[in-house]
N, CA, C and O atoms as a GROMACS GRO file, in nm:
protein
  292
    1UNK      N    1   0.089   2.522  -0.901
    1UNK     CA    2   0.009   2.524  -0.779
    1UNK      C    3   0.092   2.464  -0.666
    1UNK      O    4   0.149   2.355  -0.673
    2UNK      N    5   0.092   2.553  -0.551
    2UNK     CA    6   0.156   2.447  -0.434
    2UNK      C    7   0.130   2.352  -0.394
    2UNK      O    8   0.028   2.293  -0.430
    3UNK      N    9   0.223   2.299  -0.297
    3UNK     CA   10   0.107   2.141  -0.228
    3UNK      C   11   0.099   2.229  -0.097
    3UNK      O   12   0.198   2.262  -0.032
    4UNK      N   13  -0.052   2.267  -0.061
    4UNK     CA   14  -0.103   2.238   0.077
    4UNK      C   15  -0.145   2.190   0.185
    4UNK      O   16  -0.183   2.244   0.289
    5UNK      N   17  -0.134   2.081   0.156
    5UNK     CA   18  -0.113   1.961   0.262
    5UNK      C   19   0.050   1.877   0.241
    5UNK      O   20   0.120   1.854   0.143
    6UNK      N   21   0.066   1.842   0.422
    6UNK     CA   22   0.129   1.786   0.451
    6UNK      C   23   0.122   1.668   0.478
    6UNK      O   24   0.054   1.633   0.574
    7UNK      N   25   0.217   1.543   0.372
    7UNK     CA   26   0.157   1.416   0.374
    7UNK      C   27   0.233   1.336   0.455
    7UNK      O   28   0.351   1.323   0.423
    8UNK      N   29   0.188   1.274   0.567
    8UNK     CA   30   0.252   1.225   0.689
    8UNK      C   31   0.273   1.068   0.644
    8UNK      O   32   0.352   0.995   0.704
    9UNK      N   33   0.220   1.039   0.571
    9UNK     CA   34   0.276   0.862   0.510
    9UNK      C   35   0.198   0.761   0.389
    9UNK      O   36   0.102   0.781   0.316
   10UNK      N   37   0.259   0.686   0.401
   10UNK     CA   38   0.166   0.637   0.289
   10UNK      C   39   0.127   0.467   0.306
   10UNK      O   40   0.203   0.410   0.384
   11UNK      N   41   0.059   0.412   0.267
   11UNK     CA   42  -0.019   0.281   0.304
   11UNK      C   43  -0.022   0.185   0.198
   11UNK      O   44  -0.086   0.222   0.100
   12UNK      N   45   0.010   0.112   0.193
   12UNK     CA   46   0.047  -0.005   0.081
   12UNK      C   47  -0.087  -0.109   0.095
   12UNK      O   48  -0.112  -0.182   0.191
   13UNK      N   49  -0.142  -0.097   0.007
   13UNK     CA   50  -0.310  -0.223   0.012
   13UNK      C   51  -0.247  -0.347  -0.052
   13UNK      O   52  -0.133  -0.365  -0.095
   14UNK      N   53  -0.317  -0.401  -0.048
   14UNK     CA   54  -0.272  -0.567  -0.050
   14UNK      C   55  -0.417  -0.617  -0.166
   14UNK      O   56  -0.536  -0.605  -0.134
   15UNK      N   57  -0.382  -0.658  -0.264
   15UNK     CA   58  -0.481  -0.763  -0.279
   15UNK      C   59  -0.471  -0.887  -0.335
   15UNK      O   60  -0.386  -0.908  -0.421
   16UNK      N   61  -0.564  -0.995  -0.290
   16UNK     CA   62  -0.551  -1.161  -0.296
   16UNK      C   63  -0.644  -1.186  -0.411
   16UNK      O   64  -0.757  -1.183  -0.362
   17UNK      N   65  -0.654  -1.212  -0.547
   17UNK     CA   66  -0.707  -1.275  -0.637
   17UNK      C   67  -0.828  -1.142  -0.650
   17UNK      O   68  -0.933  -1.183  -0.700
   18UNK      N   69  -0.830  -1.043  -0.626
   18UNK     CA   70  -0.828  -0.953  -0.715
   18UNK      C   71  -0.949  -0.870  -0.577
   18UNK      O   72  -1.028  -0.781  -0.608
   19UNK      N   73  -0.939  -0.913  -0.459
   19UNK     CA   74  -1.037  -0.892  -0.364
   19UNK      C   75  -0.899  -0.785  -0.250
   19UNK      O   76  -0.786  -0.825  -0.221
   20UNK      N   77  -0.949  -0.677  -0.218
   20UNK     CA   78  -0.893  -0.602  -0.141
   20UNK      C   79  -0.882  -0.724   0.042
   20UNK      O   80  -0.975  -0.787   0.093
   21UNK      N   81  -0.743  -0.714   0.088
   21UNK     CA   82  -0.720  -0.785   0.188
   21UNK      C   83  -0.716  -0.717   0.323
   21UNK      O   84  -0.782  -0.743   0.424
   22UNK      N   85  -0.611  -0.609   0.301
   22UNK     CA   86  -0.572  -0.566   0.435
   22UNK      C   87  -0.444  -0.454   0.350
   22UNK      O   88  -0.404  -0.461   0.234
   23UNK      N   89  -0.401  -0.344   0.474
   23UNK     CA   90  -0.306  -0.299   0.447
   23UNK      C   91  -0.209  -0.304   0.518
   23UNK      O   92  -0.191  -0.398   0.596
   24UNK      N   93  -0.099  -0.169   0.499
   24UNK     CA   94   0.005  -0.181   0.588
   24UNK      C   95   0.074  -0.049   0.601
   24UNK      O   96   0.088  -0.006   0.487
   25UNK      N   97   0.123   0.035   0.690
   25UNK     CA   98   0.180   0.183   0.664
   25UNK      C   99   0.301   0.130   0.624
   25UNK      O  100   0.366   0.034   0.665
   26UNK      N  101   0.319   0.214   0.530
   26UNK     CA  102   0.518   0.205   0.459
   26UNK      C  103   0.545   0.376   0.408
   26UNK      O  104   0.467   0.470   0.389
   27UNK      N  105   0.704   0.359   0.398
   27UNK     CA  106   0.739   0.444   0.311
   27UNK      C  107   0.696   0.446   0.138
   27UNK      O  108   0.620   0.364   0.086
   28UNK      N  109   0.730   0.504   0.101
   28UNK     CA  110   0.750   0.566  -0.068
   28UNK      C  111   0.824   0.444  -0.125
   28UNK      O  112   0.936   0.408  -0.088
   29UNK      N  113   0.762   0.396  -0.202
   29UNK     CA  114   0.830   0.298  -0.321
   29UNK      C  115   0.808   0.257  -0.447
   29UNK      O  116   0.843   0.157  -0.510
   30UNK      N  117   0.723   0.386  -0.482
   30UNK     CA  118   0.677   0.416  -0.620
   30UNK      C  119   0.630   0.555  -0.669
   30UNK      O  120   0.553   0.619  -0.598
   31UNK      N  121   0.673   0.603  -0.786
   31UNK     CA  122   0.618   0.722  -0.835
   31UNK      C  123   0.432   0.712  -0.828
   31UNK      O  124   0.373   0.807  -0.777
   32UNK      N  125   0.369   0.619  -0.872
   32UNK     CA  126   0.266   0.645  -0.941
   32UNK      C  127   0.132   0.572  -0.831
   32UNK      O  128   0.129   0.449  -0.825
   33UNK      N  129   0.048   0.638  -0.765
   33UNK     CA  130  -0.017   0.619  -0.656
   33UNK      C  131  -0.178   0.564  -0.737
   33UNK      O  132  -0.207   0.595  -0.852
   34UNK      N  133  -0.248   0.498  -0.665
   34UNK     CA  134  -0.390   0.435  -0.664
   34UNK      C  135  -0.355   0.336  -0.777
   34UNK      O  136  -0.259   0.260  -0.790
   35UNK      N  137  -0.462   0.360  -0.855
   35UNK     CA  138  -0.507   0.246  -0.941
   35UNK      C  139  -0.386   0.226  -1.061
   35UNK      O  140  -0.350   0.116  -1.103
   36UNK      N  141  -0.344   0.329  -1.097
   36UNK     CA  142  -0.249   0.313  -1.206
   36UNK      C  143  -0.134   0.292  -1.179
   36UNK      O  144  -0.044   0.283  -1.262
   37UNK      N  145  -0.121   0.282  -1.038
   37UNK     CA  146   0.011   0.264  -0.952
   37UNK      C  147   0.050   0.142  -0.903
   37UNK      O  148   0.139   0.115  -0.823
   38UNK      N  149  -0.068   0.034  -0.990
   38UNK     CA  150  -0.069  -0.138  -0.892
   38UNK      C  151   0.048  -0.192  -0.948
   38UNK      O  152   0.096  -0.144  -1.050
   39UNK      N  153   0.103  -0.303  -0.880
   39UNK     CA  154   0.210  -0.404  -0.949
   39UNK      C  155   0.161  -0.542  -0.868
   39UNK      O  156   0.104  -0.539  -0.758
   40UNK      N  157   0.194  -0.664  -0.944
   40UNK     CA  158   0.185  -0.758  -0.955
   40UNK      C  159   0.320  -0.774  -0.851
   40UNK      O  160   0.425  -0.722  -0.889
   41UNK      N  161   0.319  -0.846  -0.721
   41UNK     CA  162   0.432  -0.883  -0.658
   41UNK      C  163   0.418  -1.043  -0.614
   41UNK      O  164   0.311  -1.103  -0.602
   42UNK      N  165   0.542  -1.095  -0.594
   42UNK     CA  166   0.533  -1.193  -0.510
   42UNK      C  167   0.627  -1.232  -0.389
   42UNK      O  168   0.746  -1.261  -0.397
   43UNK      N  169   0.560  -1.228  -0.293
   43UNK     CA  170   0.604  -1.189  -0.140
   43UNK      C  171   0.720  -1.270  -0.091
   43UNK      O  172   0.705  -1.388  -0.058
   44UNK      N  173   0.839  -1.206  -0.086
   44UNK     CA  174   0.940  -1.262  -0.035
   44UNK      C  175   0.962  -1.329   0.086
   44UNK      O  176   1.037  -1.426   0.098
   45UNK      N  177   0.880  -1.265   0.202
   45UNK     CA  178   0.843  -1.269   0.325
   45UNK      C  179   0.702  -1.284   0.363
   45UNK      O  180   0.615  -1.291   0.276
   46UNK      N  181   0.669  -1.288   0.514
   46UNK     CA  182   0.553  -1.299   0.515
   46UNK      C  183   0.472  -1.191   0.542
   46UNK      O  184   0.560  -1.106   0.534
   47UNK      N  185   0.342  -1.110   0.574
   47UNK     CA  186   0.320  -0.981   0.568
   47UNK      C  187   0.229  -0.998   0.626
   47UNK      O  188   0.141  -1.073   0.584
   48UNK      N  189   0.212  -0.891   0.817
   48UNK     CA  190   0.124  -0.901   0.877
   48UNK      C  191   0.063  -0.784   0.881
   48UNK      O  192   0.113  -0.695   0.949
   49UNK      N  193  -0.064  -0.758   0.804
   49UNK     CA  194  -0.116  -0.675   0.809
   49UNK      C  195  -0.207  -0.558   0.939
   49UNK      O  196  -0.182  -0.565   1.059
   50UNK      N  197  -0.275  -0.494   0.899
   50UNK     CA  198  -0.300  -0.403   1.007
   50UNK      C  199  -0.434  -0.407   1.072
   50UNK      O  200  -0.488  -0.326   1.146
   51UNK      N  201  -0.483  -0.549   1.013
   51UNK     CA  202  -0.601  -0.567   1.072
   51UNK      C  203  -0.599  -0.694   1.153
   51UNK      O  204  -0.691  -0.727   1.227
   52UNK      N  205  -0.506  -0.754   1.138
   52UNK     CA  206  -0.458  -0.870   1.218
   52UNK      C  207  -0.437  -0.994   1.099
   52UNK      O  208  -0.422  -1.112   1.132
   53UNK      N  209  -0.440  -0.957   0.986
   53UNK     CA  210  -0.454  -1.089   0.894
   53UNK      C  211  -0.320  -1.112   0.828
   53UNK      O  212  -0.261  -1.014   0.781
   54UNK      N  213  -0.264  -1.238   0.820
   54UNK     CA  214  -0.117  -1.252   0.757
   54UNK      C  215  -0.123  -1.295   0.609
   54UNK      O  216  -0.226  -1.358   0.587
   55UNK      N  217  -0.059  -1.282   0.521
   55UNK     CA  218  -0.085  -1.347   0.375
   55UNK      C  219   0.147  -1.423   0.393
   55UNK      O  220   0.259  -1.374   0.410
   56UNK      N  221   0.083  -1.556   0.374
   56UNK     CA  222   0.219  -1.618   0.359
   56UNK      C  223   0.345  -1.608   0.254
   56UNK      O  224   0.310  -1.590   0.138
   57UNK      N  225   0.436  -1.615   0.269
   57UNK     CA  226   0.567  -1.617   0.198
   57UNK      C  227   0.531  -1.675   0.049
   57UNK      O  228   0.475  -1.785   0.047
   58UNK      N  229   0.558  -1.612  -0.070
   58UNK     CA  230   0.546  -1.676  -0.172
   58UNK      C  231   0.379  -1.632  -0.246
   58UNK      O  232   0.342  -1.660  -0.360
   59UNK      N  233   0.339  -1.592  -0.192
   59UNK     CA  234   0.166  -1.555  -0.248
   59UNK      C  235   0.184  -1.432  -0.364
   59UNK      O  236   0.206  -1.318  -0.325
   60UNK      N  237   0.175  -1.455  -0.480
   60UNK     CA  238   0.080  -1.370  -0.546
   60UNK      C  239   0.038  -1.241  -0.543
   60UNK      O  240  -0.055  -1.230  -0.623
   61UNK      N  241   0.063  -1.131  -0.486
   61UNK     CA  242  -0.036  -1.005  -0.450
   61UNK      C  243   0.006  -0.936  -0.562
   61UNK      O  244   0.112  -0.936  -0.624
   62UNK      N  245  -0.165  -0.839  -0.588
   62UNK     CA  246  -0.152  -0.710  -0.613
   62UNK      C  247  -0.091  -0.572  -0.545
   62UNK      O  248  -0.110  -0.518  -0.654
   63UNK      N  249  -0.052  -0.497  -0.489
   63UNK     CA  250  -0.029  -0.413  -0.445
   63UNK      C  251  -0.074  -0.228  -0.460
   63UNK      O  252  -0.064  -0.190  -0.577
   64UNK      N  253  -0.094  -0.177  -0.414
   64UNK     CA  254  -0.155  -0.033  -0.484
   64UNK      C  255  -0.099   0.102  -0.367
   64UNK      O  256  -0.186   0.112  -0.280
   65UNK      N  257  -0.023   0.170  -0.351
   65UNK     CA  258   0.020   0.271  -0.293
   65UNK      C  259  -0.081   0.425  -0.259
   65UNK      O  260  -0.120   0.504  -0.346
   66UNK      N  261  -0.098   0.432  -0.156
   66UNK     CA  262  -0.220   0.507  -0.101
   66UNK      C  263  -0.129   0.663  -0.028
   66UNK      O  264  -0.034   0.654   0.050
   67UNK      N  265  -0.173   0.760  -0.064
   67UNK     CA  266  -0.082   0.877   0.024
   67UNK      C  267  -0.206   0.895   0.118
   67UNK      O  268  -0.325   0.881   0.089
   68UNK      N  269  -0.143   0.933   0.248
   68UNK     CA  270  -0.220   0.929   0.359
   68UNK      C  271  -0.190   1.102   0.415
   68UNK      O  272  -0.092   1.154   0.466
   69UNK      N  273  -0.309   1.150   0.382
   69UNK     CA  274  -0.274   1.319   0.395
   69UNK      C  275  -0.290   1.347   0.570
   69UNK      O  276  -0.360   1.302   0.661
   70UNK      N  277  -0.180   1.453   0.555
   70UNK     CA  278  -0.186   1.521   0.742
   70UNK      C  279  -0.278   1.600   0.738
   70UNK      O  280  -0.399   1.580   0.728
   71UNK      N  281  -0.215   1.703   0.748
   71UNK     CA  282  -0.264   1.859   0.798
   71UNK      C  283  -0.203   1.975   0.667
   71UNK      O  284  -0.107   1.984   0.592
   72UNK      N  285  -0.350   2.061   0.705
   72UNK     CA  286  -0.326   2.175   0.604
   72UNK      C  287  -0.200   2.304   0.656
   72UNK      O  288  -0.194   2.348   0.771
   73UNK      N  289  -0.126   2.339   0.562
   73UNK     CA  290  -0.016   2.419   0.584
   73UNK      C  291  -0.030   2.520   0.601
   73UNK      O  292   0.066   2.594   0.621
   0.00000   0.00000   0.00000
């Protein structure tokens, strides 16, 4: 089957002790998208999200990779 949509980016979610935080637009940095796609990270830097909320250097997060669809082809 083709892909008919064109996917213009993708969105990296954030979560703090197991509660959804905030996100962030990014590139591609994993094969495997939503729920089966989470990893356990811990933040090298600090990360200002897109709703205005920061989570500090060194925290804990879940992470989960979101494709953010464009337009039909």
């Amino acid at each position: 089957m083709e892909n008919i949509f064109e996917i213009i980016g993708y969105q990296k979610e954030y979560y703090v002790k197991n509660k959804y935080y905030g996100s962030v637009s990014c590139e591609k940095d994993r094969e495997k998208f939503g729920y089966y796609g989470r990893q356990t990270e811990t933040l090298e830097q600090d990360v200002v999200l897109s709703n205005g909320k920061k989570i500090k250097k060194g925290s804990v997060v879940m992470t989960e990779l979101q494709q953010i669809c464009g337009k039909k082809l």
